[in-house]
PARO-885128 format. One record per residue (C-alpha): residue in one letter; z, y, x. Coordinates in steps of 0.2 Angstrom, whole numbers, plus 5000, padded with zeros to 4 digits. Each point is the difference from the previous one (the first is absolute). Layout:
REM residues N
AZYX ...
This chain:
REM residues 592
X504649205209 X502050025002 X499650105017 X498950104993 X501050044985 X501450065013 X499250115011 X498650074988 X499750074984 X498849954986 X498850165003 X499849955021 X499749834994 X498450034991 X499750145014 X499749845011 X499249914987 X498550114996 X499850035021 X499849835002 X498849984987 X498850135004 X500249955021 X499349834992 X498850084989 X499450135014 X500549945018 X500849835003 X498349924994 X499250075015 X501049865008 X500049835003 X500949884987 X501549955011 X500150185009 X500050094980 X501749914998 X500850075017 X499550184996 X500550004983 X501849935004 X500250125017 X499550144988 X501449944989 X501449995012 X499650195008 X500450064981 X501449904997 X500650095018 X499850184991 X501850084996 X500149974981 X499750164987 X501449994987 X499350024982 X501350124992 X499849914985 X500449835005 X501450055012 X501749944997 X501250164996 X501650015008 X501550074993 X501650095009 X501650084996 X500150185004 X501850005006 X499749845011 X498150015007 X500449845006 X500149884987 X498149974995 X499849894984 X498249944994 X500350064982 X500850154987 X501849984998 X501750045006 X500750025018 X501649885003 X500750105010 X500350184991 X499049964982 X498950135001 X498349964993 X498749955014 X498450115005 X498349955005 X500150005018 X498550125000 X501150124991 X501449975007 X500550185006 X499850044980 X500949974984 X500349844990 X500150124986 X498250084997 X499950184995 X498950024983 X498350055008 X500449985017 X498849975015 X500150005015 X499849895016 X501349895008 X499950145016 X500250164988 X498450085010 X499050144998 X499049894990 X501449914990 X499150074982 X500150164990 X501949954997 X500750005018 X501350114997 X500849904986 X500349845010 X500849844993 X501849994994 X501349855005 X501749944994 X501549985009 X501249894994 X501750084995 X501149945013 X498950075015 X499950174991 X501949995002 X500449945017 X498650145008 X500850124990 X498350074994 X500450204995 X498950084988 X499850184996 X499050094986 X498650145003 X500650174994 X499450164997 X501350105014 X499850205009 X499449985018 X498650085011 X499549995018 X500850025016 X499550145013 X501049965015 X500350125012 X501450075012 X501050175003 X501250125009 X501650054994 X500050195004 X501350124995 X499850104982 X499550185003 X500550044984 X501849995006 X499850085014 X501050155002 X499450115016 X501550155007 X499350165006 X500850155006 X499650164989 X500850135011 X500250025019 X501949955008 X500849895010 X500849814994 X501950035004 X500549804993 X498949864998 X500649884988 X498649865001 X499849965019 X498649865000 X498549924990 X501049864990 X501250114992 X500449984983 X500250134989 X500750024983 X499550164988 X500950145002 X500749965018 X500050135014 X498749995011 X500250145012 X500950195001 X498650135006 X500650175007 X498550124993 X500450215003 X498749994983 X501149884990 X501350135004 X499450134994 X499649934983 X501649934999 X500750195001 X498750064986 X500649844989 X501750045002 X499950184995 X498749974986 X501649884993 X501250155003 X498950114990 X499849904987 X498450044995 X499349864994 X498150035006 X500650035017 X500749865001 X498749874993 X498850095014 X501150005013 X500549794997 X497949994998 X499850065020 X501449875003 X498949844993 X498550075009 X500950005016 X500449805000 X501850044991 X500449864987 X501150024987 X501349905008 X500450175012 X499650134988 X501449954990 X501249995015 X499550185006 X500050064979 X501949905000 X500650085019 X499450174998 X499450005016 X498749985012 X500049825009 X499550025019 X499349835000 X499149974986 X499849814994 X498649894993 X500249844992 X498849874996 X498950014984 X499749834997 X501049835008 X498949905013 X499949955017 X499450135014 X498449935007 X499650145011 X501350165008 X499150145010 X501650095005 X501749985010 X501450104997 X500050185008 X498049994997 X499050174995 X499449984983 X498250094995 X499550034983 X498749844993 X500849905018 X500349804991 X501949965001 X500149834995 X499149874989 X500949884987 X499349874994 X500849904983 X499449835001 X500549944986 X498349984994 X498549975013 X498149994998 X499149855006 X498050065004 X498949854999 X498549985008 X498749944986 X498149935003 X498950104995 X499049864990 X501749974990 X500550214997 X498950014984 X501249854993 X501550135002 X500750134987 X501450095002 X501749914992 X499249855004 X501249865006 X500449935015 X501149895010 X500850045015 X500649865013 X500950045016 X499949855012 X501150085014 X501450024984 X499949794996 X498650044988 X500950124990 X498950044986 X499950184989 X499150024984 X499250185003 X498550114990 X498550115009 X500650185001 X498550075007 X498149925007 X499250125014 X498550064998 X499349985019 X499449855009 X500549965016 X498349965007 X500749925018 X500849874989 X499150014983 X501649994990 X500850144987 X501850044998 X501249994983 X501650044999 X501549904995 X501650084996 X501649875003 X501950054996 X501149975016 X501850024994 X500749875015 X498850095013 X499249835005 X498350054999 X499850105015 X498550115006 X498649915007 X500649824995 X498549884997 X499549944982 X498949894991 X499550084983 X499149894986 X499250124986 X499849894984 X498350104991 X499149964986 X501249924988 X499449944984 X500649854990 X499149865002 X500149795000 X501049955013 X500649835009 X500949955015 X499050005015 X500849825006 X499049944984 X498450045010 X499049885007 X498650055013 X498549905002 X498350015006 X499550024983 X501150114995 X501550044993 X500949884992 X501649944989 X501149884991 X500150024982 X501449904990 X499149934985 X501649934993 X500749834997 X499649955019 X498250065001 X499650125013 X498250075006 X499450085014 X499050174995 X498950145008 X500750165000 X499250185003 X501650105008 X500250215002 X501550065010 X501449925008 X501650085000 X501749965001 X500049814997 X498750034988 X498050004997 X498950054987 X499149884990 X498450064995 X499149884992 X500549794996 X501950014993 X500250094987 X501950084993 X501449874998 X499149865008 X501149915011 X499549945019 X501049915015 X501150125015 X500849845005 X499449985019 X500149794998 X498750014988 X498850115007 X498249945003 X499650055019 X498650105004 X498649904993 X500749964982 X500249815007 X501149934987 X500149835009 X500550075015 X501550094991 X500349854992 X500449905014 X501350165006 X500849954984 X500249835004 X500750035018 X501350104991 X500449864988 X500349885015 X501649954999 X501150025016 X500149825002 X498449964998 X499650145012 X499049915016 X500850075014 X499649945019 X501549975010 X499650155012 X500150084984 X502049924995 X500350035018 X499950214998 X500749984985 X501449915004 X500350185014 X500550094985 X501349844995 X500650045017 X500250194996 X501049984985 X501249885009 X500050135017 X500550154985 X501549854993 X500649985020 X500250195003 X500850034986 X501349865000 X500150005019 X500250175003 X498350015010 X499250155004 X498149994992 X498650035012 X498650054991 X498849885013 X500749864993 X499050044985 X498750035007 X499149835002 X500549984979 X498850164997 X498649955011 X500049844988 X500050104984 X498450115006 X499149865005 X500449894986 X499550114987 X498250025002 X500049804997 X500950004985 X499350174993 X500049954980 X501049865001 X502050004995 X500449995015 X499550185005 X501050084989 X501649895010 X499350095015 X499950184996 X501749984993 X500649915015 X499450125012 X500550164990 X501649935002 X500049965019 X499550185001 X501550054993 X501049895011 X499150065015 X500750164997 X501749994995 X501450065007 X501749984990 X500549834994 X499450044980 X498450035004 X500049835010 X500749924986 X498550084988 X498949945011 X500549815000 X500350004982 X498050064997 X499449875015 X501049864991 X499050074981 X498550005008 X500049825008 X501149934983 X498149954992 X499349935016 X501749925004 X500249924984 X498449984992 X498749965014 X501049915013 X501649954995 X500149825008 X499550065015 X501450145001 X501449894992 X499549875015 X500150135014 X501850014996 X499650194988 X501350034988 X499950134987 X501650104996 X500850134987 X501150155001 X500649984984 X500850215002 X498450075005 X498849904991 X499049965017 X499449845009 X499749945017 X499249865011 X501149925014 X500249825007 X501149874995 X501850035006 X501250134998 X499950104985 X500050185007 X499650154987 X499050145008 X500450124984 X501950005003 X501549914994 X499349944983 X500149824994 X498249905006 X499249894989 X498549865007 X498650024988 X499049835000 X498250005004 X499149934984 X499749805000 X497950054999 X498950135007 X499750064982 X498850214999 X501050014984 
């Protein structure tokens, strides 16, 4: 019986049983005596061949710690290596701390229960929540609507543009503005016109001052104006008395001439276009709008204006007017931004990226890196306080500016996770984001590292002692010599992405960056004091024996403030003249 009790349960047993009684009862009587007995036990054998059924209910349940899916326990209790309380291991991607009323399956499927969205919560211990540096944020009633993205032209504003045009026939005797670029102030001269017209109202001017009748006067000032005289000449002709053979006109508004029709010595006809000044110290931007998204628009409506070519320069502008046509090549309308330009840097037909923000209402809001996407949903992290966090499904409205909408599971001031460490990837898989934690919470000696591994490591070793020899030998640095140090860092990070060690190597490589491109002897020196920071935790903490054995020394400027790494020998401070001061490695490789 002891190899039946191993590889059988008790309700196969009696399966076998009752078969073997009715095949004596039925069948096995049809044989002969000895030939019953060799039938009955082959019969036996080819069920005792059969893959087992396991009985759920006599089943010996296993139990495992979520942080470390690898320690499996036969019973309830507490896991030796973090404390946290152990899981059935058929509920292992769940909570060890049951949600009142909760039910649903160990896989969180469609078919997890009526409660699916309100899955299991767990506890993390204190002192993981503070190494992660888990970040929590509470959802808020905030002002913000939806994006219409679109882009525009900046075009000139016709509203300023002021359009010169000859009133009476003559001839232009001086031309003060000589090309298209020519800037203008109000109230500069812009040409002298010789008119036999303008002459002769000058002569009716002068004698309606001389008679001092005050109607004559006024109507003889009027014919003036309607010829194109400004105030500007009327005064000096009221002031000289006299008629002025070339008569003067000066601009009415300050600008820049964008287009001249004439040259000096040209025939001027009555309604001919002089010139064109244009005042761009305010431009229009016409966008080009979907027609889908031109009901979203009213005017005032706001909008931001990016110009890529101008390093993303970004303006805050309003709708000044929508069109009412469509373009129907295109299917896109037209609104019109209006943009100060007091620098001139926005110039006419520049390219630009417009983002209209429409329907703003107030409404319950979190930070979209507290989102969690799965194929069930949407998801997130609430913070149920002292430790306890649960994952929950959310129904989301807009997304804008770092924010969405919550529409319905949160409700205001509840409190979810935005720290990336702790976010559950994309199938809510708590145990899967548990063991990111734990790879974080490896220590860097207790980091396994292969020795190809240490090997391109040990290149950016080599770079910070190549930064100490240039600067203390009076090298010149060559940028390919740091070349080899990079290639380690891109390749080395994929391996360690979530460990310590990857945050070692963006630092590292941000650092050879910036001694790739220097070029005075400061900037070398920044760059060796930031390599030497970044390697200080690898160098101290994860490998210090092997480092202090190679012959590695750690040293101090004590002015500055800053280490370096160079071999044993000569002392030789690549900061300057400052006194140098050896820096010990520590007797252990201690994370602390």
């Amino acid at each position: 019986m002891a190899f039946e009790t191993v590889f059988f349960t008790r309700g196969k047993l009696e399966f076998v049983e009752e078969i073997i009684s009715k095949m004596a009862k039925h069948w096995i009587v049809s044989f002969p005596l000895g030939t019953q007995a060799i039938v009955a036990l082959l019969f036996t054998i080819v069920l005792l061949m059969a893959p087992p059924t396991t009985n759920p209910a006599f089943a010996a349940e296993k139990y495992t710690c979520p942080m470390h899916p690898h320690y499996i326990a036969e019973g309830p209790g507490a896991c030796p290596i973090c404390g946290m309380d152990l899981v059935p291991m058929a509920n292992a991607d769940e909570s060890v701390d049951e949600t009142e009323g909760d039910s649903t399956t160990s896989d969180g499927g469609p078919d997890a229960g009526a409660d699916a969205d309100i899955r299991a919560a767990i506890t993390i211990p204190p002192e993981t929540i503070q190494n992660i540096g888990i970040r929590t944020e509470q959802a808020v009633m905030v002002r913000f609507g939806a994006d219409i993205r679109s882009y525009g032209v900046v075009t000139e504003n016709a509203r300023i543009t002021h359009v010169i045009s000859g009133r009476v026939a003559g001839w232009i005797e001086k031309l003060h503005i000589t090309a298209v670029g020519d800037e203008v102030k109000k109230g500069d001269p812009l040409f002298t016109l010789y008119s036999p017209e303008l002459i002769s109202a000058q002569q009716d001017y002068i004698a309606a001052i001389k008679s001092a009748i005050g109607g004559r006067i006024a109507s003889s000032a009027k014919r003036l104006r309607a010829l194109g005289i400004g105030n500007k000449a009327l005064e000096e002709i009221k002031t000289r008395r006299r008629k002025l053979e070339h008569l003067p006109f000066y601009a009415e508004t300050g600008g820049v001439v964008s287009h001249l029709m004439v040259s000096r010595g040209s025939y001027l006809k009555p309604g001919m276009q002089v010139a064109t000044i244009q005042d761009y110290s305010s431009v229009w931007v016409q966008v080009s709008v979907a027609e889908k998204d031109l009901g979203f628009l009213k005017k005032n409506s706001k909008a931001t204006v990016t110009f890529p070519n101008l390093g993303n320069m970004a303006r805050a502008a309003r709708i000044d007017y929508i069109h009412p046509t469509i373009d129907s090549g295109s299917r896109t309308g037209r609104a019109r931004l209006v943009l100060d330009n007091p620098d001139g840097s926005l110039r006419p037909g520049a390219y630009a990226d417009v983002v209209f923000e429409t329907d703003i209402d107030k409404r319950l809001g979190i930070p979209s890196e507290a989102i969690l996407k799965s194929s069930q949903g949407d998801f997130v992290v609430a913070a149920l306080g002292e430790g306890r966090f649960q994952p929950r499904k959310v129904e989301t409205g807009i997304r804008n500016k770092g924010r969405t909408e919550i529409m319905d599971g949160l409700t205001e001031g509840e409190t979810v996770v935005v720290s990336g460490q702790f976010l559950i990837d994309s199938e809510s898989s708590l145990r899967e984001s548990f063991r990111k934690l734990q790879k974080l919470q490896t220590g860097l000696a207790q980091l396994k590292v292969t020795g190809e591994q240490q090997a391109m490591i040990d290149h950016l070793i080599d770079a910070a002692l190549y930064l100490h020899e240039t600067l203390t030998g009076g090298y010149e640095l060559e940028a390919q010599m740091l070349a080899s140090a990079l290639q380690a860092t891109e390749r080395l990070l994929p391996q360690f992405r979530g460990a310590k060690l990857q945050f070692i190597l963006q630092d590292a490589r941000d650092a050879l960056n910036l001694a790739k491109g220097a070029v005075t002897r400061k900037e070398q020196q920044l760059a060796l004091a930031r390599l030497t920071s970044a390697l200080k935790p690898w160098v101290t903490q994860g490998r210090p024996e092997y480092y202090k054995g190679n012959g590695i020394r750690r040293y101090l400027d004590q002015e500055s403030g800053s280490e370096w790494l160079q071999l044993e020998g000569e002392v030789l401070n690549p900061y300057g003249g400052g006194d140098a001061l050896e820096v010990a490695f520590p007797d252990g490789s201690d994370d602390g």
